[in-house]
PATI-161136 format. One record per residue (C-alpha): residue number from 1; x, y, z. Coordinates in steps of 0.1 Angstrom, whole numbers, always signed. Layout:
BEGIN
> NUM / X / Y / Z
...
***
This chain:
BEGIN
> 1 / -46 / -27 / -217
> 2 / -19 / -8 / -197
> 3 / +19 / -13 / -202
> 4 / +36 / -42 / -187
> 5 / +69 / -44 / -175
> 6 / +97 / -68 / -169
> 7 / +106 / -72 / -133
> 8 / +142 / -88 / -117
> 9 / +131 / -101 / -78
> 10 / +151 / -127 / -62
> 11 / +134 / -155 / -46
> 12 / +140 / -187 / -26
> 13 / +146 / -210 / -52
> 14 / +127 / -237 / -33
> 15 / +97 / -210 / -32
> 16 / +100 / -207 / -70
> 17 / +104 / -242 / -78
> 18 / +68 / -248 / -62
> 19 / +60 / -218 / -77
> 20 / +66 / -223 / -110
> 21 / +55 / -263 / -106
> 22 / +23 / -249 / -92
> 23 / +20 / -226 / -128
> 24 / +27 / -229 / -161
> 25 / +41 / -200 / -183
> 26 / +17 / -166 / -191
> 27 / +0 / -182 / -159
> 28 / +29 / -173 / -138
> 29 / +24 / -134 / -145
> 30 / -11 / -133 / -140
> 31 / -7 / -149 / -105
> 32 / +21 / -128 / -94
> 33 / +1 / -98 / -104
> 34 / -27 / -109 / -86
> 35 / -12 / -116 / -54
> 36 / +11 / -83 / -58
> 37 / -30 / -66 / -61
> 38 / -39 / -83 / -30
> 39 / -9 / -75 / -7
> 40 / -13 / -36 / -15
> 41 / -54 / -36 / -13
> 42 / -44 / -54 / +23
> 43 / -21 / -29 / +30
> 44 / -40 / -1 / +22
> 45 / -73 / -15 / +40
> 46 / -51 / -14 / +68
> 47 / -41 / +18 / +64
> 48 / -75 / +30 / +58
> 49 / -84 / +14 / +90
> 50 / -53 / +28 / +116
> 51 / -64 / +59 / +106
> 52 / -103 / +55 / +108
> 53 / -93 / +41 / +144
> 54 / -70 / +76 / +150
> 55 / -95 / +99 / +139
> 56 / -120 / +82 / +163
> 57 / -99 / +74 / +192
> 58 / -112 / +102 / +221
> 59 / -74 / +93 / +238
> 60 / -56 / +112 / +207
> 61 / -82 / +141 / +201
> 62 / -49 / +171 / +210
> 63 / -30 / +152 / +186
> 64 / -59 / +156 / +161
> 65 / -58 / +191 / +169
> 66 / -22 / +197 / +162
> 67 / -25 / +182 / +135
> 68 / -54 / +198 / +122
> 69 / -35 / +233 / +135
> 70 / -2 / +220 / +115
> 71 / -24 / +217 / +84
> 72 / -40 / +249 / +83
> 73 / -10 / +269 / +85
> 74 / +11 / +247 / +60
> 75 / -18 / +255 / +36
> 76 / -18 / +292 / +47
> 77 / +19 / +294 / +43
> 78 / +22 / +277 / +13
> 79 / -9 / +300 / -1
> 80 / +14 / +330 / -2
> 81 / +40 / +320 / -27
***
């Protein structure tokens, strides 16, 4: 099982108070975990997604090329030391 650690956040103590009516003790974790997974696979998706959407976007193909140019020679620059 991985480590676990104790975390400080503050929250609207009206939020909490449904919060923790909503869940009872070790429950309470496990939720916050949970949703704390499902905001960063969102995020990510998302991220995933903006940049599936650049890389097929016609309308941004130079920037794709600078980019792709920028790349290259940070890898060849970098290659020398």
């Amino acid at each position: 099982m991985p480590a676990t650690k104790r975390a400080v956040y503050s929250i609207r103590s009206d939020i909490l108070d449904r919060f923790n009516a909503a869940y009872q003790g070790r429950e309470r974790s496990k939720m916050i975990e949970r949703m704390m997974l499902r905001v960063l696979d969102a995020e990510e998706n998302e991220i995933a997604a903006a940049a599936a959407q650049i890389e097929s976007d016609p309308e941004l193909a130079s920037y794709r090329e600078t980019s792709d140019w920028a790349d290259a020679n940070a890898v060849d620059t970098f290659s020398r030391f």
